[in-house]
Backbone as a printed PyTorch tensor [residue, N CA C, xyz], in Angstrom:
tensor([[[ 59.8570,  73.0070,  18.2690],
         [ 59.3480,  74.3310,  18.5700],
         [ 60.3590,  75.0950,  19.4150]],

        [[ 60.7490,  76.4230,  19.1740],
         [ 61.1720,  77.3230,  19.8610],
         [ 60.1830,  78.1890,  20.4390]],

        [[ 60.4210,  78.6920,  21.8460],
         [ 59.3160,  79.8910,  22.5610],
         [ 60.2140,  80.7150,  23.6250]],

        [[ 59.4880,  81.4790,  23.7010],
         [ 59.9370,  82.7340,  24.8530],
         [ 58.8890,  82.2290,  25.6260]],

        [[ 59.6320,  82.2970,  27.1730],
         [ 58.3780,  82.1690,  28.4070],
         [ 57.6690,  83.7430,  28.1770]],

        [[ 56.6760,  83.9280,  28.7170],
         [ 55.8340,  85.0480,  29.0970],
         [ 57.0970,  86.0350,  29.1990]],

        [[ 57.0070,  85.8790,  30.0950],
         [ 58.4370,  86.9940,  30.8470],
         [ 59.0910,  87.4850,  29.5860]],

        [[ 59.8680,  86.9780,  28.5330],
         [ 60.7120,  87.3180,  27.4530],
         [ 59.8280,  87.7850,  26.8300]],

        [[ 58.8030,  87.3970,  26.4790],
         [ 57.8320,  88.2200,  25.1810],
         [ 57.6630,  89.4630,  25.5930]],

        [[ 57.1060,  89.4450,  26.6930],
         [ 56.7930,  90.9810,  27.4960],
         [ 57.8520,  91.9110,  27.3160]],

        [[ 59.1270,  91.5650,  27.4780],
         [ 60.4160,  92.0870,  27.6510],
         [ 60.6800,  92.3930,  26.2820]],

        [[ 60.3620,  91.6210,  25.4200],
         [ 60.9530,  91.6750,  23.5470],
         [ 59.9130,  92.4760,  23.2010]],

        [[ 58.4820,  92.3470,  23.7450],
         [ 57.7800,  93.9450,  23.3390],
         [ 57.6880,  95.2040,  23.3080]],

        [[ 58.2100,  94.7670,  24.5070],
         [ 58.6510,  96.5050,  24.6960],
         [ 59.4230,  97.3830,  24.0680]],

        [[ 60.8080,  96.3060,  24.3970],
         [ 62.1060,  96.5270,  23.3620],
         [ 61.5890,  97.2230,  21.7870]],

        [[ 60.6660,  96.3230,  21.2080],
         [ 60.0900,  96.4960,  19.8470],
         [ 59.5910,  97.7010,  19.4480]],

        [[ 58.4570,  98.0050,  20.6650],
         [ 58.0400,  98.9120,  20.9710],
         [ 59.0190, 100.5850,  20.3470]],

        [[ 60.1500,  99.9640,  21.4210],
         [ 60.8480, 101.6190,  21.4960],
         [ 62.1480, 101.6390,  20.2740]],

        [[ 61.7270, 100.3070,  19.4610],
         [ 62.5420, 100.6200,  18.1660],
         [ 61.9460, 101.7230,  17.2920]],

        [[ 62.8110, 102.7140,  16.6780],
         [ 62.2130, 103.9590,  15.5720],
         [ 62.3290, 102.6920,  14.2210]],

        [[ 63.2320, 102.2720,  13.7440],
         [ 62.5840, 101.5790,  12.6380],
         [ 61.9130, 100.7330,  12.6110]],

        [[ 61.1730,  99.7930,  11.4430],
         [ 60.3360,  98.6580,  11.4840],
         [ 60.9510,  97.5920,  11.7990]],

        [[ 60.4620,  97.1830,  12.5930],
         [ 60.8320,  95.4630,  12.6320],
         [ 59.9970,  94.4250,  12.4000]],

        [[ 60.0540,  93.4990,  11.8770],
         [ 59.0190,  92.6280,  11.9820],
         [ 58.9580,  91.3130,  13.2520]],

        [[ 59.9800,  91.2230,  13.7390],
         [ 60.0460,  90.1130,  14.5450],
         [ 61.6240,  90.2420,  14.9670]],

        [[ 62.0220,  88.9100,  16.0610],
         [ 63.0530,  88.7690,  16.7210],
         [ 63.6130,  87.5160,  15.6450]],

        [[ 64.9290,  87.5950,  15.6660],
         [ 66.0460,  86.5980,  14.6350],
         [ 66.7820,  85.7320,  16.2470]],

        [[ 66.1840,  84.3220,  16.3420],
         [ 66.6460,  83.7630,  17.3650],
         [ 67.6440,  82.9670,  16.3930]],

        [[ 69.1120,  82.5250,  17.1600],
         [ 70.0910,  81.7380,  16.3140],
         [ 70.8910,  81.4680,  17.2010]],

        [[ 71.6730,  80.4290,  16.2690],
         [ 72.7670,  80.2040,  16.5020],
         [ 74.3880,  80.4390,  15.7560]],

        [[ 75.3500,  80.4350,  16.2540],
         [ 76.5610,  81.1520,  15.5860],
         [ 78.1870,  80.1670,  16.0130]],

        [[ 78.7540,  80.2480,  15.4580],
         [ 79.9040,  78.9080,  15.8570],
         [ 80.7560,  79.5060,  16.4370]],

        [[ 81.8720,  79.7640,  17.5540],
         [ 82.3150,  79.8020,  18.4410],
         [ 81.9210,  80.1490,  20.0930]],

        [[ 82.6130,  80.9720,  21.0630],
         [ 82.2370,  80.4640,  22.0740],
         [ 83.3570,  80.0720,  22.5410]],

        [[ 83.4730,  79.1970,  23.8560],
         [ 84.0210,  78.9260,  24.4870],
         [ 83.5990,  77.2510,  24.2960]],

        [[ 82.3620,  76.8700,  24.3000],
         [ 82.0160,  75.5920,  24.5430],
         [ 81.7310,  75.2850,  23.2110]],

        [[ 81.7820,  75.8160,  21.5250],
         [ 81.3560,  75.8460,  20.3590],
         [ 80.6360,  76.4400,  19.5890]],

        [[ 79.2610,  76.5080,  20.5230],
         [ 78.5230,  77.4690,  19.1870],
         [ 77.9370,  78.7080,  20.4360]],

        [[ 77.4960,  79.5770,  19.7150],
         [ 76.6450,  80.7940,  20.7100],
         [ 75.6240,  81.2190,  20.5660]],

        [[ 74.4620,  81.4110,  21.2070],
         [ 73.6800,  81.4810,  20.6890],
         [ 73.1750,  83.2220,  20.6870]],

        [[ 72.5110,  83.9730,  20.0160],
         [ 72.1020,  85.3780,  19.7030],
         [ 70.6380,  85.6900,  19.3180]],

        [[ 70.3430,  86.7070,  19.6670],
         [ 68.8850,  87.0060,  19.4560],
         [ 69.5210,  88.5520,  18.8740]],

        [[ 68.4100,  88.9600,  17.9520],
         [ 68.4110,  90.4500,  17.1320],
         [ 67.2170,  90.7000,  16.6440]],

        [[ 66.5650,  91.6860,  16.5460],
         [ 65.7690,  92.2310,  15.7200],
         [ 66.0960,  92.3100,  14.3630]],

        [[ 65.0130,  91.2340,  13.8780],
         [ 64.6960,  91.1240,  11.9910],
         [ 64.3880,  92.2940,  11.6180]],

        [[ 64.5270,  92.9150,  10.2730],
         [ 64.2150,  93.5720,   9.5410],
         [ 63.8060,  93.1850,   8.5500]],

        [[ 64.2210,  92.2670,   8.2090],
         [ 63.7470,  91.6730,   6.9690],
         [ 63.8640,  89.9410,   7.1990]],

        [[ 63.0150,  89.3040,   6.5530],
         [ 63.3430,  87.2420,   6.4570],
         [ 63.3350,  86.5880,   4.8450]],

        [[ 64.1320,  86.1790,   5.3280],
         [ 64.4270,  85.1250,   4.0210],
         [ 63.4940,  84.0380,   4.0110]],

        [[ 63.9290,  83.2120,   2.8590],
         [ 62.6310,  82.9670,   2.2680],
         [ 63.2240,  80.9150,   3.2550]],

        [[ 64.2580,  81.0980,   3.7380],
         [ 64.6030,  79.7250,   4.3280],
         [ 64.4930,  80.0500,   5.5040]],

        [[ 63.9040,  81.2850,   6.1480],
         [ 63.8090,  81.0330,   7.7360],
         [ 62.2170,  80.6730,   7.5700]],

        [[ 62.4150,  79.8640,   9.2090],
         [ 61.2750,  79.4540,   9.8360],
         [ 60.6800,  80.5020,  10.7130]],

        [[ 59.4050,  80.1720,  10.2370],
         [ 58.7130,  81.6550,  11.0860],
         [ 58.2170,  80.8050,  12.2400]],

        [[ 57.9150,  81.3180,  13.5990],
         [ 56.9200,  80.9450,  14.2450],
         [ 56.6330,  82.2130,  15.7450]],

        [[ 55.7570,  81.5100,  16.5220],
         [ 54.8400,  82.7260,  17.4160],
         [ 55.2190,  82.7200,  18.6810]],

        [[ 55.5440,  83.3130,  19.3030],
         [ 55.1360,  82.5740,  20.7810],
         [ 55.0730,  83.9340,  21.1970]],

        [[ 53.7250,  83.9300,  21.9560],
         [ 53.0520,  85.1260,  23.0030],
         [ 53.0780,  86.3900,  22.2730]],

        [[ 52.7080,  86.1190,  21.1900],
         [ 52.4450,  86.8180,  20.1620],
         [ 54.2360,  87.8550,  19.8610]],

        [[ 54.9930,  87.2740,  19.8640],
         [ 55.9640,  87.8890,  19.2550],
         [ 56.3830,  86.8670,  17.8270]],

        [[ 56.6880,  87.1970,  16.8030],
         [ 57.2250,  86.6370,  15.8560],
         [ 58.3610,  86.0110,  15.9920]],

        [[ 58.9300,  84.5750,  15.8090],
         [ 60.2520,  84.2950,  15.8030],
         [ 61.1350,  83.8460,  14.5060]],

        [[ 62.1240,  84.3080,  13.9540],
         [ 62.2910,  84.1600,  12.7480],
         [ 64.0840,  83.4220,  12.9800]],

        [[ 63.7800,  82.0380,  12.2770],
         [ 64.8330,  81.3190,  12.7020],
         [ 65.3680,  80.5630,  12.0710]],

        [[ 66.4610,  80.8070,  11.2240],
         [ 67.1380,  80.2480,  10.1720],
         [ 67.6450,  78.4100,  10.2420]],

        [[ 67.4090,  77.8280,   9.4460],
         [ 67.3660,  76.2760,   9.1060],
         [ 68.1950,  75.4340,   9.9180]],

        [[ 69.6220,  76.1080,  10.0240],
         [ 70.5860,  75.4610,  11.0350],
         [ 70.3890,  75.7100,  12.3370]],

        [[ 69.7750,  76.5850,  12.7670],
         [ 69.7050,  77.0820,  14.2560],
         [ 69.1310,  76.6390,  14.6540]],

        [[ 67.7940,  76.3130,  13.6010],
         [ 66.1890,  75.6120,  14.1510],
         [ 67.3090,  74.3390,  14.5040]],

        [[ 67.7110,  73.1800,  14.0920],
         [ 68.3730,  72.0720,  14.3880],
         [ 68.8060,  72.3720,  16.0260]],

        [[ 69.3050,  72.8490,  15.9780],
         [ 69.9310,  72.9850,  17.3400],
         [ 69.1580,  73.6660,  18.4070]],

        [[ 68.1790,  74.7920,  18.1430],
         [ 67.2820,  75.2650,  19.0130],
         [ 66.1210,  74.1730,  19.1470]],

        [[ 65.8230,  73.4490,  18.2660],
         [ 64.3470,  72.4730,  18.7880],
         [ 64.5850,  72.3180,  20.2850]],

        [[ 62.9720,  72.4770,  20.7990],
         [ 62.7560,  72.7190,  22.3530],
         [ 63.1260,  73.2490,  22.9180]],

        [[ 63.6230,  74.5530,  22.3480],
         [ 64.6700,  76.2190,  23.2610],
         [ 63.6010,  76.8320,  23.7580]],

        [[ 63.7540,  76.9510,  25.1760],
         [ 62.5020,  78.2720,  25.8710],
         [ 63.6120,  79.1080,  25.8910]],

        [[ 63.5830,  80.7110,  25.7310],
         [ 63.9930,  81.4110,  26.2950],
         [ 63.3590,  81.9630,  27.3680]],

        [[ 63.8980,  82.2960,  27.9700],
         [ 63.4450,  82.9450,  29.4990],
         [ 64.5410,  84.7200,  29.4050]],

        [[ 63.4420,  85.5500,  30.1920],
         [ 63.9760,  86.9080,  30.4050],
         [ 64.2560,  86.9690,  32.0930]],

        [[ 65.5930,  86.9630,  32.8710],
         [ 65.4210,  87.1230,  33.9950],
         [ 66.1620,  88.1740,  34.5450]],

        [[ 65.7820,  89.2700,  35.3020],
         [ 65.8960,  90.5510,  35.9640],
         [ 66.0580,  90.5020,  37.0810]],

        [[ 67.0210,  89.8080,  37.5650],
         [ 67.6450,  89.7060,  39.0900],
         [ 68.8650,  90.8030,  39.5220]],

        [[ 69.1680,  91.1990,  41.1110],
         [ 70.4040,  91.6900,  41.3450],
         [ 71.6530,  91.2430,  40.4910]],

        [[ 71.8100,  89.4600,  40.4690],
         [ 73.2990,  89.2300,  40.0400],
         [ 73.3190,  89.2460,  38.6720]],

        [[ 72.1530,  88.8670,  38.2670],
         [ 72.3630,  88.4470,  36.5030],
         [ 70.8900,  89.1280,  35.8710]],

        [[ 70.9060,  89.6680,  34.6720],
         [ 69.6560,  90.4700,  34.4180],
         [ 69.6720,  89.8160,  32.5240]],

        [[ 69.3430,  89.3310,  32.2010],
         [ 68.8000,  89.2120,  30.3360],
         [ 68.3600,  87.8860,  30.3380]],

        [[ 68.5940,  87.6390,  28.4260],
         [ 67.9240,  86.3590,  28.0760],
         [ 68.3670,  85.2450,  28.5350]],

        [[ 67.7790,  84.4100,  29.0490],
         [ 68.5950,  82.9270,  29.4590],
         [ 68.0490,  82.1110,  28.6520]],

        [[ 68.7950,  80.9730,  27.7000],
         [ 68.3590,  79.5160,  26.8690],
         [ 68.4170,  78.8660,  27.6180]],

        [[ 67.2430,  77.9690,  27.5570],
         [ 67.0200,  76.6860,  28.4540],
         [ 67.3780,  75.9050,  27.0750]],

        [[ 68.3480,  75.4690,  26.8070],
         [ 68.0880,  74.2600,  25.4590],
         [ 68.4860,  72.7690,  25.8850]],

        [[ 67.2130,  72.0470,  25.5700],
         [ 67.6440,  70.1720,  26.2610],
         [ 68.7780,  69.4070,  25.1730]],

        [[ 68.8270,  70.1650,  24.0600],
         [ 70.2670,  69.2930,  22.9550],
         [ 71.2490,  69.7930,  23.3010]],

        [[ 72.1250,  70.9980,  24.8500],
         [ 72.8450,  71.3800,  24.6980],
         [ 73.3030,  70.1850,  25.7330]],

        [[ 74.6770,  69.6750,  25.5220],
         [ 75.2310,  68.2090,  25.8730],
         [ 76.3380,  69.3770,  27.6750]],

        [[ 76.5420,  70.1790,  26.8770],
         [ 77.7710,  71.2640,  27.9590],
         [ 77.6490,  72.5230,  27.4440]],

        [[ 77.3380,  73.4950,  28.7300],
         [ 77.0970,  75.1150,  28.4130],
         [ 78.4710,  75.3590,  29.3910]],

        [[ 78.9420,  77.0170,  29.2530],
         [ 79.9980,  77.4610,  29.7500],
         [ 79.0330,  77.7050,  30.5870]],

        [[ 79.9170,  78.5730,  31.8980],
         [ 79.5920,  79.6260,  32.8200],
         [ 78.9520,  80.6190,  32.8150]],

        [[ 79.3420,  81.4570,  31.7730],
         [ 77.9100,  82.4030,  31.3530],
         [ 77.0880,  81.8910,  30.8530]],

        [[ 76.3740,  81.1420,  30.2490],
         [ 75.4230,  80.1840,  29.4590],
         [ 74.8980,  80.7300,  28.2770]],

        [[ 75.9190,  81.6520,  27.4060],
         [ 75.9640,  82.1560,  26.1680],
         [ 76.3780,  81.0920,  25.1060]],

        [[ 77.0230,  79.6410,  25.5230],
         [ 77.3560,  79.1130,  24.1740],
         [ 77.2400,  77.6920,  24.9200]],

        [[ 77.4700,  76.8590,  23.8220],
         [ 77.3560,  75.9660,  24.5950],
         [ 77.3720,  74.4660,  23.2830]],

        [[ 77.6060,  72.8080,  23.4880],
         [ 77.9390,  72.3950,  22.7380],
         [ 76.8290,  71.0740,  22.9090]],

        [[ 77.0190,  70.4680,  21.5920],
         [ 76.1910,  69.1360,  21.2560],
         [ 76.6060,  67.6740,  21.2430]]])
């Protein structure tokens, strides 16, 4: 399972909210480089293929393609809005080494 804590859903609703086109959900993934190997990215879906995995959390849609799911199993995202650092943070337990920013990270 992949999820957004509370905090991120709230935050990805809004966002949704103040999109003018349709969206149907958030595209959580993963992508190969980085610093530490792969990176991970979030975007607004417009459309899903027929090989992503759909699923819910706090009522936002998550739409998450076959390879990513591999590597995201047990990903919380978290939304945090502090002075030093403000966006999405991955908590992921298969990541073996994350860089410094904690945008990528390896297995």
């Amino acid at each position: 399972m992949i999820s957004l804590t509370e905090n991120a859903a709230k935050k990805v609703q809004v966002m949704l909210e103040g999109r003018e086109q349709s969206t149907i959900g958030l595209r959580v993934g993963v992508r190969g480089g980085g610093c530490s190997g792969f990176s991970y990215f979030l975007e607004f879906a417009d459309t899903k293929s027929d090989s992503d995995r759909e699923l819910d959390s706090h009522g936002v849609k998550l739409l998450v393609d076959r390879k990513s799911f591999l590597y995201l199993m047990g990903t919380e995202v978290d939304y945090v809005d502090r002075l030093s650092e403000s966006g999405f943070k991955f908590n992921n337990p298969n990541a073996k080494r994350t860089c410094g920013c904690g945008e990528s990270f390896s297995v």
